[in-house]
C-alpha positions in Angstrom: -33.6 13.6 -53.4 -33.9 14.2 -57.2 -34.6 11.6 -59.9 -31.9 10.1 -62.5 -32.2 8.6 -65.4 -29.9 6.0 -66.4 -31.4 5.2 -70.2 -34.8 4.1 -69.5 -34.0 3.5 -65.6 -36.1 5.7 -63.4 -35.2 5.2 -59.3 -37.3 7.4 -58.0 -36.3 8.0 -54.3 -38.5 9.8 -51.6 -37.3 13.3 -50.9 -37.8 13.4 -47.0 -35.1 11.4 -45.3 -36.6 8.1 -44.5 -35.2 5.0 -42.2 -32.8 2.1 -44.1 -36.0 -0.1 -44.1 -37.5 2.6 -46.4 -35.0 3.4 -48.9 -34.7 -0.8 -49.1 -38.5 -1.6 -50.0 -38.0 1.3 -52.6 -34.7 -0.3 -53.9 -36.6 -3.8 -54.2 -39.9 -2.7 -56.0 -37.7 -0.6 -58.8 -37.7 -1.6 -62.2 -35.9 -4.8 -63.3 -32.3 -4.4 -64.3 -32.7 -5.8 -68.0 -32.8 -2.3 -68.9 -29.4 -1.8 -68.5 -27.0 -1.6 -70.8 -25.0 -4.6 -70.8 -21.4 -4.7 -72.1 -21.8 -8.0 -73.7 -24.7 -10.4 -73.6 -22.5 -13.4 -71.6 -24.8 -15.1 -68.8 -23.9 -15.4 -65.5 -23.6 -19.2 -64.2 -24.9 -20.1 -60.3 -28.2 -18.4 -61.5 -27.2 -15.5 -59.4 -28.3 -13.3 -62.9 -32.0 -14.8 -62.7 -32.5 -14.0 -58.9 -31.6 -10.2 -59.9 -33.9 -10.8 -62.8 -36.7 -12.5 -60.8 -36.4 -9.4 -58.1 -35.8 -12.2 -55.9 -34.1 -10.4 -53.3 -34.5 -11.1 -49.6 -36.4 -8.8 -47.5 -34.3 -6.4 -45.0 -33.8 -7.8 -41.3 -34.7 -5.0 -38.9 -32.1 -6.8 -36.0 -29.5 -7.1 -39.0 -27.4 -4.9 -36.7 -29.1 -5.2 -33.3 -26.6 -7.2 -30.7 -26.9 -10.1 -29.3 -27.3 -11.3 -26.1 -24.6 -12.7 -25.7 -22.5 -10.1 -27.0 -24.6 -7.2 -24.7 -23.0 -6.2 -21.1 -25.2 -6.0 -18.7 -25.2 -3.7 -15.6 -23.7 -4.7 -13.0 -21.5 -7.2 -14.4 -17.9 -7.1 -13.8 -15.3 -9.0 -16.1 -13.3 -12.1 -15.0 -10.8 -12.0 -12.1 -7.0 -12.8 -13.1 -5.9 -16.5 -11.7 -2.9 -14.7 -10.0 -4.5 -11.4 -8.0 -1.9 -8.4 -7.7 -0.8 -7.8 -4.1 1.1 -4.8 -4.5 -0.6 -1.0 -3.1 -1.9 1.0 -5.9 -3.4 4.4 -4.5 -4.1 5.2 -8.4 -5.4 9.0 -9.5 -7.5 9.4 -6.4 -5.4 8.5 -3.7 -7.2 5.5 -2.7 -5.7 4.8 1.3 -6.8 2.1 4.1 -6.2 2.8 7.4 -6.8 1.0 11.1 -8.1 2.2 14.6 -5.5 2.2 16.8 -6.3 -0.5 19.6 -3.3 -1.1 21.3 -2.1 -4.7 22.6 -4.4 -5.7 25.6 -5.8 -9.4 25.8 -9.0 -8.1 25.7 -9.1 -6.6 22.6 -10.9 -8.3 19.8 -8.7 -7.0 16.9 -6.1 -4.7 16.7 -3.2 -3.4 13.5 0.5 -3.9 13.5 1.9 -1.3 11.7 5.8 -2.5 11.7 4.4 -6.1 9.6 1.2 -4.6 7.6 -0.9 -7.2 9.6 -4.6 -7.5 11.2 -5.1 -9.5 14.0 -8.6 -9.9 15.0 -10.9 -12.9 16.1 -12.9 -15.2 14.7 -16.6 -13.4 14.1 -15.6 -10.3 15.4 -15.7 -6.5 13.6 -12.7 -4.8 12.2 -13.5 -1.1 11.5 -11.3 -0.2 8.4 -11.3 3.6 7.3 -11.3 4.3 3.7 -10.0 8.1 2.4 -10.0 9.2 -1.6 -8.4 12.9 -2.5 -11.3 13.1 -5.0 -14.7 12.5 -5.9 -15.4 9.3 -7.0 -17.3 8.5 -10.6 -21.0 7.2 -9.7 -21.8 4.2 -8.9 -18.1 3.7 -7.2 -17.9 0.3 -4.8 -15.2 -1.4 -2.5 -14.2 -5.3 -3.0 -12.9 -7.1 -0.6 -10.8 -10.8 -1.5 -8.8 -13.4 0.5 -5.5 -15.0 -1.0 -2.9 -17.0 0.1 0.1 -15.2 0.8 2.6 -18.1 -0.5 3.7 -18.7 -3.8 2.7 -22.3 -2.9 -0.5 -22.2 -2.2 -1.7 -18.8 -3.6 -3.5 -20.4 -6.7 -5.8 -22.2 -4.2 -9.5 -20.6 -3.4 -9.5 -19.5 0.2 -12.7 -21.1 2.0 -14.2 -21.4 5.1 -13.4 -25.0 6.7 -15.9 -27.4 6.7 -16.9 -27.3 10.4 -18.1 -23.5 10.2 -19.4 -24.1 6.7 -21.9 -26.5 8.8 -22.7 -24.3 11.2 -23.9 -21.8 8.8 -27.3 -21.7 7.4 -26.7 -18.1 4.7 -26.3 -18.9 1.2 -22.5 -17.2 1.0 -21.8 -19.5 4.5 -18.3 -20.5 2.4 -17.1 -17.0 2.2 -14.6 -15.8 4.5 -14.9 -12.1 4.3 -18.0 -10.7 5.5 -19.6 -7.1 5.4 -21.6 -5.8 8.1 -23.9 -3.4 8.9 -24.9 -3.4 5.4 -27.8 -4.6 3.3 -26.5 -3.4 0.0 -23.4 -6.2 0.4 -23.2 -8.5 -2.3 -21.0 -12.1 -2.3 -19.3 -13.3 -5.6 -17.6 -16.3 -6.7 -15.5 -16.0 -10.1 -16.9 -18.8 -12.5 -13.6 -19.5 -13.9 -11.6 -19.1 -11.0 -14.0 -19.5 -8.1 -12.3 -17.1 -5.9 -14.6 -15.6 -3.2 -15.7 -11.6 -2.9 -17.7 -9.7 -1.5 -19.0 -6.0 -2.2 -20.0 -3.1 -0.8 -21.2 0.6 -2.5 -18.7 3.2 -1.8 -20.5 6.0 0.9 -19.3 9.8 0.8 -17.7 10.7 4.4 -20.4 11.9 6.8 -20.4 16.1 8.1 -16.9 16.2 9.8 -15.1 13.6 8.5 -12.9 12.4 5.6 -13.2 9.1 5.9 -15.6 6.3 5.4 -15.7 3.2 7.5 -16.4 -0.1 6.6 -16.9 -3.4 8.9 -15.2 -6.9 8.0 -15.6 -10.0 9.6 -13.4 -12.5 9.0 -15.5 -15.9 9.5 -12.9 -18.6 10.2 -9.5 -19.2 12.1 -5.9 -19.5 10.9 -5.2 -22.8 12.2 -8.8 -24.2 11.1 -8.0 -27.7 9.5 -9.5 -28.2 5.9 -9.7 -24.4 6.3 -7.0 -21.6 6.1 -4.6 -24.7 7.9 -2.0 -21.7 9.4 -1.5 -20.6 6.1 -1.1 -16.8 6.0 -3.5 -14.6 3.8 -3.8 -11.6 2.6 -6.6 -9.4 1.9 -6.9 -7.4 -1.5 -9.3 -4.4 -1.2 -9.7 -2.5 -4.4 -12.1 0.1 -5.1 -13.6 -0.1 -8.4 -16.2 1.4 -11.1 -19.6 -0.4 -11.8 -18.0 -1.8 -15.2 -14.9 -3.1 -13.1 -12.2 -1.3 -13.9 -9.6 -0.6 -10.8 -9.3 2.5 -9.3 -7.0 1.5 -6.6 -5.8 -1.3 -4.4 -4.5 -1.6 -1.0 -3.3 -5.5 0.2 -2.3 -6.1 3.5 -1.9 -9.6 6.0 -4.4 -10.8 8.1 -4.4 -13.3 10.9 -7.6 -14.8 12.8 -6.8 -16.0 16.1 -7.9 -16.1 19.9 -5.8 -13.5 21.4 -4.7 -10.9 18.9 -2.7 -8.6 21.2 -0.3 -11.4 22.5 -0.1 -12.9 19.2 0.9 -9.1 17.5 3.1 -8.0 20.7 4.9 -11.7 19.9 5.5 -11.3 16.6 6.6 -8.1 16.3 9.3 -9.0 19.4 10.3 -11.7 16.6 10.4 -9.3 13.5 12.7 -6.6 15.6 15.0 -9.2 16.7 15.3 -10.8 13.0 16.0 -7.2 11.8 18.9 -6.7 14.6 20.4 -9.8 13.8 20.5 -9.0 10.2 22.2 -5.5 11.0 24.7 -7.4 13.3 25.7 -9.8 10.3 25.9 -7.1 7.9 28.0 -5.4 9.7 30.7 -8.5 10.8 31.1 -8.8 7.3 32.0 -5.4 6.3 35.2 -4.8 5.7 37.7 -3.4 8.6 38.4 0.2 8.6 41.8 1.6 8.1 44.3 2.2 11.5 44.6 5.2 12.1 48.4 6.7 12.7 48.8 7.4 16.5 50.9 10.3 16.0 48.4 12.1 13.9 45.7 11.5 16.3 47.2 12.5 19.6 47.9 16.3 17.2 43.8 15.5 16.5 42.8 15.2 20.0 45.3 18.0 21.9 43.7 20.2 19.0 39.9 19.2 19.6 40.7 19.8 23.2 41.9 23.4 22.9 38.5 23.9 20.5 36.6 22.3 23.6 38.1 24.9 26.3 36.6 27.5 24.0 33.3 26.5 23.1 30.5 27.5 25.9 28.1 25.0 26.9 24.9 25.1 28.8 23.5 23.4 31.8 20.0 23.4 32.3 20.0 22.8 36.3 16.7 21.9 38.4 16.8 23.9 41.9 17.6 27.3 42.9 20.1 26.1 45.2 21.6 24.0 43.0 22.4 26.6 40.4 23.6 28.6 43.1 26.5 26.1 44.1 27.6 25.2 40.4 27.5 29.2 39.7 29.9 30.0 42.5 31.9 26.5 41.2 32.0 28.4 37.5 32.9 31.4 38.8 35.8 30.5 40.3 37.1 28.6 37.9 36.8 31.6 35.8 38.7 33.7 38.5 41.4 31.0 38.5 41.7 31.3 34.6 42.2 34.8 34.9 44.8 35.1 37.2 46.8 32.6 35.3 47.0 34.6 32.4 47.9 37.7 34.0 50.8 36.4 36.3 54.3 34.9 35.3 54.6 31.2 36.1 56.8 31.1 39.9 59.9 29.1 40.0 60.2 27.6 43.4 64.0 26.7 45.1 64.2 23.9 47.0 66.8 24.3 49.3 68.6 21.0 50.7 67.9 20.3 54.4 70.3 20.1 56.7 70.9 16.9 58.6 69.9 16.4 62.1 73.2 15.9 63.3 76.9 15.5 62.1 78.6 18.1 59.7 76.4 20.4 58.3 76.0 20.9 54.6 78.1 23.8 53.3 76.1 25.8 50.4 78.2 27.3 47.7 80.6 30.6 48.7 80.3 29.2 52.1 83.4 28.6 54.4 83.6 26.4 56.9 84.5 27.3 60.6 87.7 25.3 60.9 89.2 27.7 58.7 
């Protein structure tokens, strides 16, 4: 950088370029300003003047524009859950979809999926294999989260816990989490510090050789009718899949109940739900309006007209036996015969003739005469 001279002031200014800290010691050891020419001679007040003067400047902070700590995001540090979690399905741009092992509804199995009500029955302690598919790759670093609400309106602002009883029983440090991963040591448990809500995390595996989907195991710790506990309220679990600085990538919700027999209690309450359903459809339609009578003329001409279409159309009759087929072909046949012959002969008039008594005068037919005469 080339010198200037501003009437006596020389800066003279390196000419490599050299860091901020540099180009300020250089600023700070230049000659006074007094050699510049000053408009008028009036002093400043505050003594803001003599510091220039003086070269009383203050030296340059190296962490002037360093952050603070406070201000830095760490890895690994996800922002604040909402006080009111979303429950609605999001599949977002990759697709993001949960699905269930189909289990059936014997008493002996230990959790099984109702498709019809979007529910999970399964018992206490026991694993529920969940599959997990994406259309696309994920970014790096992708993980799956897995939170318990309240269902209710009433009660979903409260923090779903484990009761106190299994709390007790429990000696891990996350023993009032509800939700639990296993099979993995990579699973992490957190509680929101403003809203307290539980949730736990696991890293987000690519599908193994011959598969598209990757499994995940949940446990759910604690009963539905546990008192202090989940107290038959109904849940719902929230599992979105999300990027290591916590934005959402997708979210699938659906309801789960922890109880002793989930088969009977699923095969029950789906028996409930269709029967709710019919009776719905049943009042719907008492209180539609009645359709219009129809005029009985109009549909006598309707059906004598349908009928003629019917004696033309051909049907056919799939028939089990070669005997069988046998009898209704000769039947057919027939009937076919008999429909020909119709056509082709003039309808017969028959005359009844009057019979003739069995005794007395007998009946004289017309253009007859009589013997007496």
């Amino acid at each position: 950088m080339s010198q200037e001279n501003f009437d006596g002031l020389t800066l003279g200014l390196p000419d490599s370029q050299g860091s901020f800290t540099e180009l300020w010691e250089n600023i700070r050891v230049s000659p006074p300003l007094l050699n510049l020419p000053m408009a008028h001679n009036d002093s400043w007040p505050d003594g803001n003047m003599d510091a220039l003067l003086n070269n009383d400047l203050p030296g340059f902070d190296a962490d002037l524009f360093e952050l603070s700590p406070e201000t830095s995001t760490a890895d690994g540090v996800t922002p604040p859950a909402s006080t009111v979690p979303v429950t609605s399905d999001h599949p977002g741009e990759f697709g993001f979809q949960v699905r269930f092992q189909k289990s059936g509804m014997a008493k002996s199995v230990t959790s099984t999926y109702s498709e019809l009500l979007n529910k999970l029955y399964c018992q206490l302690a026991k694993t529920s294999l969940i599959e997990v598919l994406v259309t696309k790759e994920l970014p790096q670093g992708a993980f799956l989260r897995a939170t318990a609400v309240y269902k209710k309106s009433d009660h979903v602002a409260e923090v779903v816990r484990r009761c106190p009883h299994h709390q007790k029983e429990d000696a891990t440090d996350h023993s009032s989490h509800l939700i639990r991963v296993e099979g993995s040591k990579r699973a992490q448990y957190f509680e929101d510090p403003n809203t307290k809500r539980q949730s736990v995390t696991v890293p987000y595996e690519l599908p193994q050789l011959g598969t598209e989907m990757t499994t995940i195991l949940l446990s759910f710790m604690c009963n539905s009718s546990c008192m202090g506990g989940m107290n038959r309220r109904p849940i719902l679990t929230i599992l979105t899949l999300e990027t290591p600085e916590g934005l959402v990538l997708g979210r699938r919700c659906f309801e789960v109940r922890v109880c002793a027999c989930p088969g009977r209690d699923r095969k029950s309450e789906e028996i409930k739900s269709k029967a709710q359903i019919g009776t719905k459809q049943t009042t719907k339609r008492k209180n539609a309006p009645p359709a219009p009578t129809p005029n009985t003329s109009a549909k006598k001409s309707k059906s004598a007209s349908s009928a003629e279409e019917e004696d033309k159309d051909v049907f056919v009759l799939r028939v089990r036996g070669r005997e069988r087929y046998e009898w209704l072909k000769k039947i057919n046949d027939g009937l076919e015969l008999l429909d020909r012959e119709g056509k082709s002969k003039p309808p017969v008039t028959v005359k009844h003739e009057a019979a003739a008594p069995s005794s007395g005068k007998r009946l004289l037919l017309r253009g007859e005469r009589s013997d007496s005469e």
